[in-house]
N, C-alpha and C positions, 0 to 999 in steps of 0.2 A: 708402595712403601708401607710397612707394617711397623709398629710399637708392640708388639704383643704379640704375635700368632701361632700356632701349632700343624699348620696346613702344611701338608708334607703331597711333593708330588716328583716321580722317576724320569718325565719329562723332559727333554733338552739338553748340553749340552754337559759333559762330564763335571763330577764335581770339582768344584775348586779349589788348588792347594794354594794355602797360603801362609804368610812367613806369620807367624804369630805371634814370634816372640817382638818384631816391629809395631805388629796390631800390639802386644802388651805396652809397646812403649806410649803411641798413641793415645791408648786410653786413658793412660797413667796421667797422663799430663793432663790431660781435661780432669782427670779424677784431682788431682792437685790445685786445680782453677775451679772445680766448687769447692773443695773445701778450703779452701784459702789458706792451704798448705802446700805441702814438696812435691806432693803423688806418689809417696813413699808405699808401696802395698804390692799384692799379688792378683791375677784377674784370673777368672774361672770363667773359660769361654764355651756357651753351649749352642748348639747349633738346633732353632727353634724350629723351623719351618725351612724348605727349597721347595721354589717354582719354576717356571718354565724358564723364566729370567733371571730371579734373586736369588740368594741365599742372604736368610735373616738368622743373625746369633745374639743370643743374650750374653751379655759381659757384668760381671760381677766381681767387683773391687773388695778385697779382704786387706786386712790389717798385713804390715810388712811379713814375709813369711818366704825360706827359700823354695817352698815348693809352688809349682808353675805346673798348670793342669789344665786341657783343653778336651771337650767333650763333644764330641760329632755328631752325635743323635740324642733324641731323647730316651734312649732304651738304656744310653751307655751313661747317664746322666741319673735315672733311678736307682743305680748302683754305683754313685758315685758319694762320699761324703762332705759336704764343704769343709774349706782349709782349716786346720785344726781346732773344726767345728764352731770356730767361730760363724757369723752372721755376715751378711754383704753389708758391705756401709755405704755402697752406692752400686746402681745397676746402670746400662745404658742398651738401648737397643743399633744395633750395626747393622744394615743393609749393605750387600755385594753384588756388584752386577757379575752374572755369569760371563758374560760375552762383553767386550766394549761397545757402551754405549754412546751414543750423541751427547756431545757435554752440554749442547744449548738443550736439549732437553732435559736433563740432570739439573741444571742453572734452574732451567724453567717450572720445574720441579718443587726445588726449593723457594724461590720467589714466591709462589704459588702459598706456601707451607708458611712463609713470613710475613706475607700482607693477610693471610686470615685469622692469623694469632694477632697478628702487629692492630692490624686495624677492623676485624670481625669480632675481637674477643671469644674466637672458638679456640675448644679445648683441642689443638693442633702440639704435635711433640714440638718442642724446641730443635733447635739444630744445635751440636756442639764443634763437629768438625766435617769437612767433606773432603775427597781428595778424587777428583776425575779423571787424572792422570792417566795412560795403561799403556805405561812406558818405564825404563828404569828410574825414576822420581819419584814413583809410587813403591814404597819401599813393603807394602803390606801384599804386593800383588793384582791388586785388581780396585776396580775403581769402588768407593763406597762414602756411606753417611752415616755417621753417628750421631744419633738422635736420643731424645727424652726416652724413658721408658715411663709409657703412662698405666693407670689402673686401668683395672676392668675385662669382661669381657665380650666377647664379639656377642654383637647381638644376633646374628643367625642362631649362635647354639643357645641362645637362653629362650628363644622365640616360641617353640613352642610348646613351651612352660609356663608361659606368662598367662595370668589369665585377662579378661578382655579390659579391668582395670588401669591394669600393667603397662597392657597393650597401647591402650589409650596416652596413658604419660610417654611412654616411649615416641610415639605418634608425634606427641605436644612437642616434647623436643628436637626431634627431625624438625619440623616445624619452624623451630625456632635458629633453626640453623642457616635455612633457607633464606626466614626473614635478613638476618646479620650479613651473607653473603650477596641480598639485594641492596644495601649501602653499602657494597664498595663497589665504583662505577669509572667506565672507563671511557673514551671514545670513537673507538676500533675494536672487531674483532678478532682478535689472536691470541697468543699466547706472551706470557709474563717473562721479561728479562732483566738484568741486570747492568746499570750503567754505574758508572763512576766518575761523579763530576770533581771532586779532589780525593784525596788517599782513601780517608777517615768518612766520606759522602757515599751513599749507597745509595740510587731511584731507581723504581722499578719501574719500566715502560713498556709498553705493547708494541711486541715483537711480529714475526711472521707466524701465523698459527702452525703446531707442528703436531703432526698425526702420525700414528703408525699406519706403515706404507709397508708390501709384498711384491713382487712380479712375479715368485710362483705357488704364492697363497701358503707356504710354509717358513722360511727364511724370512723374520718381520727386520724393517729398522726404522728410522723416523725421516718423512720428510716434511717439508713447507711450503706453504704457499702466504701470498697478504700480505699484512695484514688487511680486512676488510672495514669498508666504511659504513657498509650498508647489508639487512641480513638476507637482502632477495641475492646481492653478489656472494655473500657466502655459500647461502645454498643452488646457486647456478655454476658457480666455481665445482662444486661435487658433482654435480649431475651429469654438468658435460666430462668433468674426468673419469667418475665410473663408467657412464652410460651413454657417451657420448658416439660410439662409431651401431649402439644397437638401432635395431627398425623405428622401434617408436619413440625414439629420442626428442625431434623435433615438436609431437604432439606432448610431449610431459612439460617440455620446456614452455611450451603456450599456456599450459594449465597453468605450471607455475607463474610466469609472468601474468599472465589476466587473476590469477590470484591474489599479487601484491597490487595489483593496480588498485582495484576494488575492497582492499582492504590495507590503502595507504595511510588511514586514517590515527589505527590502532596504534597505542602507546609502549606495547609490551613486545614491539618490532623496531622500535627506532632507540638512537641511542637515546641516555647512557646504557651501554653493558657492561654485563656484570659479573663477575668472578663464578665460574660454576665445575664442579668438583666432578673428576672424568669418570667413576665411576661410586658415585653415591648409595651402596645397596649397602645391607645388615651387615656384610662381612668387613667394611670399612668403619662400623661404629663400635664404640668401645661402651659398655656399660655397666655401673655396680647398684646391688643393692637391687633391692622386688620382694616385695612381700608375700607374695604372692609362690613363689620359690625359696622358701626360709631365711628369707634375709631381715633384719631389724630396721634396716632402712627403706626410704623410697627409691623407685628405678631413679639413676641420674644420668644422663648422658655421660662419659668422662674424656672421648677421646673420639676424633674426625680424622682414619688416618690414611695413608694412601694416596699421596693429591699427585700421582703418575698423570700425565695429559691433561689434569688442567685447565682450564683456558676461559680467556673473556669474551663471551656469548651473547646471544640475546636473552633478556627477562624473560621472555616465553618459555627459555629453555632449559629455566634454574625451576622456576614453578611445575614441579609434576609428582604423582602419586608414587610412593616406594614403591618398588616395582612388587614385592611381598602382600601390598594390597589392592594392587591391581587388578582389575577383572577381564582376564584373558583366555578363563575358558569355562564353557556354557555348563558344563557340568560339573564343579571347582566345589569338594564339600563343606567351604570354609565360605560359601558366598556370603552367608545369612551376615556372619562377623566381621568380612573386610567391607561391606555395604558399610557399615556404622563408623568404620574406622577411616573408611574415604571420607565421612560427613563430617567426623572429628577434624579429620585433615584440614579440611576446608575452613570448618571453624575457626580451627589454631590460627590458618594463616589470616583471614581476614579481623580477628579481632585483635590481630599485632598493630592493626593502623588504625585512624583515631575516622571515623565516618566520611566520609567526602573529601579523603586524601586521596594524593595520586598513587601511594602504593597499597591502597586498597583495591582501587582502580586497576592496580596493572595485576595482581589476584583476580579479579574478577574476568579479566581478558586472556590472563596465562590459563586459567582453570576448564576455560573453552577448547576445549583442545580442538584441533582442524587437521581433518584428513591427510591434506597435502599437507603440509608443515609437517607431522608427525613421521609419512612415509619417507621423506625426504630427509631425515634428521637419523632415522633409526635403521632404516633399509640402506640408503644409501653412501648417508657421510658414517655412519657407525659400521655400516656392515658391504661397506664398497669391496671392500677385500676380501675378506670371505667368501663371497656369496657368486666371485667371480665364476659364469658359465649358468649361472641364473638369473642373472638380473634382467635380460632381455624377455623373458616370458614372467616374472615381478614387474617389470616396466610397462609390459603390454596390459596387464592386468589390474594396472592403477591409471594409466589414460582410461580403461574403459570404466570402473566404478567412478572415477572423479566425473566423465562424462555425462554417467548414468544417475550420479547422486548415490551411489552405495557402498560408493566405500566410508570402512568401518576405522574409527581409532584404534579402539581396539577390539578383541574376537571374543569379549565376555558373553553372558547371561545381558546384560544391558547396554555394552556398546558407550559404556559412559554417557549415557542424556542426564546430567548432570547441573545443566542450567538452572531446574528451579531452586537445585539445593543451593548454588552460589547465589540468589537474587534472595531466597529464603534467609538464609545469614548473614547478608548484606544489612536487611532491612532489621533483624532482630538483635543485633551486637552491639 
């Protein structure tokens, strides 16, 4: 889901026609419910960004006017002038799925999107309307969500502009997102639904966890399994469905079992879990303001958006390095500066808890990362589908480093030994 984007891609399935003049009515009426008015106006609909799945358009509310104007690219949008020249007096961003999607994942979408605003205090877009329909009921065409449009922008394209200051607050704030999303906790791992215990009652509860699934690694759609009680059944649940009919199946399965055994102890594997965002990288944050790029203000975080997939996980699995400062390969000419920016990482997160708390404690044990866990979470429950007709020579090749003691987190310059820096900040924060 996007508030904001520009990312355009030819990808997937034809573009979508849709009745517009029903999206104008739609909007109108929301437009009428902020302003605590009629929703008397005219909307200028531009179409921001298509992907493989979405199409995102920005909508823009002008003062009553009989002209009605709809803009399909951003090319046809530069040569376009707003309605007579007035100013938008309210915007909204509109997500479209190309293709019908699973409504429990749409639902679980948004739950996802309500409990981290509701109870995270993250800068998450609001919801204004949703309609999942992709039947005649759905009077706009196709199924979609009309959301907040928040400032800012994506922090991949400001990234490397920023300089290591910049970098740093930016750092601090991811950070601090993480912290917020480790108080909401849950006691199952799955994915977030919607219950209605009277009209006007809305709970959210943990559902069957729901992934995107393929059977011939092109054609995606969502399936589920669970919800799970425990995270050795989550990740044995994956391993025997991606990788269950290959050879060395059975010896990964033992690694993993003797691996939770022996480390039945750790706190940052058992419940509560915890809300963790499906795909948390630069292109889902939203940010204004760096001084460092001309701006008069400090970098702010302003917007967490995208919460597609979702789902309540283990704490191990919320706590990890942006993948942007990650150390993934030996000869990376940015090492000297994401070294410092992992330290910072580490910093931010442990000096969010007050010394000899348990979510300092569960920072210190997620910040360890572990071989198995890591392969098992990334290779397999992330990239089961993909990666179908390789994972039998991946699988053979992590029974033998697990074996041998050699396999690596990850493929940097340092492989992350990162211990002392966690026991180092521990002791000095």
């Amino acid at each position: 889901m996007s508030s904001g984007g520009s990312s355009q891609s030819d990808d997937g399935p034809p573009p979508l026609v849709l009745n517009l003049k029903g999206l104008e009515r739609a909007v109108l009426r929301i437009y009428g419910w902020v302003r605590g008015g009629d929703g008397d106006g005219s909307v200028l609909f531009e179409k921001v960004a298509i992907g493989r799945y979405h199409e995102v358009f920005l909508a823009q509310c002008f003062p009553k006017s009989p002209c009605f104007e709809a803009i399909d690219s951003p090319e046809n949008a530069a040569n376009s002038s707003p309605m007579n020249g007035d100013s938008a007096q309210w915007e909204c961003i509109i997500r479209f799925s190309r293709e019908p999607e699973s409504v429990a994942k749409l639902q679980s979408e948004v739950a996802a999107m309500s409990v981290a605003l509701r109870h995270g205090g993250l800068p998450v877009p609001s919801i204004y309307a949703i309609n999942f329909g992709a039947d005649s009921a759905n009077e706009v065409g196709a199924q979609y969500i009309i959301m907040e449009k928040l400032p800012g922008h994506h922090l991949y394209k400001l990234w490397d502009d920023l300089d290591l200051e910049d970098k740093k607050r930016a750092i601090e704030q991811i950070a601090s997102v993480l912290v917020a999303l480790s108080n909401i906790s849950y006691d199952k791992i799955g994915s977030l639904c919607c219950e209605f215990e009277e009209p006007a009652q809305q709970k959210n509860v943990v559902g069957p966890l729901l992934f995107a699934d393929s059977k011939d690694g092109a054609s995606i759609f969502t399936s589920s399994a669970g919800p799970f009680t425990t995270t050795q059944d989550y990740v044995e649940y994956f391993l025997a469905r991606h990788c269950g009919e290959e050879a060395s199946f059975e010896d990964a399965l033992d690694i993993v079992e003797d691996f939770f055994k022996s480390n039945a102890d750790r706190s940052c594997l058992q419940p509560p879990f915890r809300l963790i965002h499906g795909d948390f990288d630069a292109q889902n944050l939203l940010f204004v303001g760096g001084r460092s790029v001309g701006e008069l203000e400090d970098l702010k975080l302003t917007g967490v958006i995208d919460w597609e997939y979702a789902y309540i996980g283990p704490v191990y699995y919320l706590y990890e390095y942006p993948i942007f400062i990650q150390d993934t390969w030996e000869q990376d000419p940015d090492y000297d500066w994401k070294t410092i920016l992992r330290k910072h990482f580490i910093r931010s997160l442990i000096r969010s808890f007050p010394r000899g708390s348990l979510g300092r404690k569960e920072v210190r044990e997620c910040m360890q990362k572990e071989f198995v866990l890591e392969f098992c979470q990334r290779t397999v429950v992330h990239q089961g589908v993909s990666l179908k007709g390789h994972l039998g020579e991946l699988l053979e090749a992590f029974v033998t480093d697990a074996q041998n003691g050699t396999g690596r987190v990850y493929d940097g310059r340092d492989n992350f030994e990162n211990v002392r820096d966690i026991e180092s900040e521990d002791e000095t924060c």
